[in-house]
matplotlib code that plots the C-alpha trace (Angstrom):
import matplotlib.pyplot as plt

x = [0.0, 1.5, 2.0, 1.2, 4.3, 5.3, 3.7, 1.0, -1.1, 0.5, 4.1, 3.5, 2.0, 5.1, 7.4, 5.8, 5.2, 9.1, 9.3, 7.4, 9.7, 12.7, 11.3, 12.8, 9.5, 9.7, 8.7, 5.8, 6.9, 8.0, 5.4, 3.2, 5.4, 5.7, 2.0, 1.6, 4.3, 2.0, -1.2, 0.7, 1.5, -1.7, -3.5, -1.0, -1.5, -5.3, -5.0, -2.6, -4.8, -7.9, -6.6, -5.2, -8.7, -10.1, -7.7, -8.3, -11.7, -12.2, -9.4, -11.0, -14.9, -14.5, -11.2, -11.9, -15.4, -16.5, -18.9, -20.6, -20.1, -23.3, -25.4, -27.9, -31.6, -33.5, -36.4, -39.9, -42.0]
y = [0.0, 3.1, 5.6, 9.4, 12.2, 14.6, 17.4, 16.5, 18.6, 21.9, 20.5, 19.9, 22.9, 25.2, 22.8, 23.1, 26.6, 27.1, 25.1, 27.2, 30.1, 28.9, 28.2, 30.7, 31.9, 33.2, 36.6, 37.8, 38.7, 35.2, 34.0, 35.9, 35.3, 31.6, 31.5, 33.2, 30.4, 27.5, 29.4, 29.9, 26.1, 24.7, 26.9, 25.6, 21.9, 22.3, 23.7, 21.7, 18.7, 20.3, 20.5, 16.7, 15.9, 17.3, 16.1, 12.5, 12.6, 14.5, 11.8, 8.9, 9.5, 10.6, 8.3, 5.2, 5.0, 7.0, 9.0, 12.5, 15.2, 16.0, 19.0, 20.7, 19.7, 22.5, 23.5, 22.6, 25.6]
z = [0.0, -0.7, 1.8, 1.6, 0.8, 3.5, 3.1, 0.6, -2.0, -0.6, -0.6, -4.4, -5.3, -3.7, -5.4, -8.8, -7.9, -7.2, -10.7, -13.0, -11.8, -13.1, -17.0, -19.5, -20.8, -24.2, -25.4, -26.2, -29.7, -30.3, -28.8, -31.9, -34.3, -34.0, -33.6, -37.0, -38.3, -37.2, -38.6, -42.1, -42.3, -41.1, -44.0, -46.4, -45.2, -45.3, -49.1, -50.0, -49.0, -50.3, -53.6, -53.8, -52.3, -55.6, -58.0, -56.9, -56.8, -60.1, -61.5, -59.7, -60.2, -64.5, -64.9, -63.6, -63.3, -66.5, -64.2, -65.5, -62.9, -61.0, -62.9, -60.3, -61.9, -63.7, -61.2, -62.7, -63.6]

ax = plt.figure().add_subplot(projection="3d")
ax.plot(x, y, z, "-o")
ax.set_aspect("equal")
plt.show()
């Protein structure tokens, strides 16, 4: 059976407390600018896949199964 720490919940919260004062936290200017970094990428990722997503289903639904593309249906009068 495992036996309880000296000191407890309060022990650990001064220690990781004590912890957090030692990181190197970076600036808030890098902070923005490698935020803008990751929001650049993930935009070209997402297009990047968007456009494949297209390609293979244009190439896959008219060059392998000989499908027409889908036409909207003339509304009836």
């Amino acid at each position: 059976m495992a036996t309880k720490p000296a000191g407890g919940t309060v022990r650990f919260a001064q220690e990781a407390v004590a912890e957090l004062r030692k990181v190197t936290w970076p600036t808030r200017d890098a902070v923005a600018r490698l935020t803008a970094i990751v929001i650049v990428i993930s935009v070209l990722v997402a297009l990047y896949i968007f456009v494949f997503d297209n390609l293979f289903t244009i190439t896959i639904t008219n060059g392998l199964l000989g499908a027409p593309q889908a036409t909207p249906q003339p509304l009836a009068p």
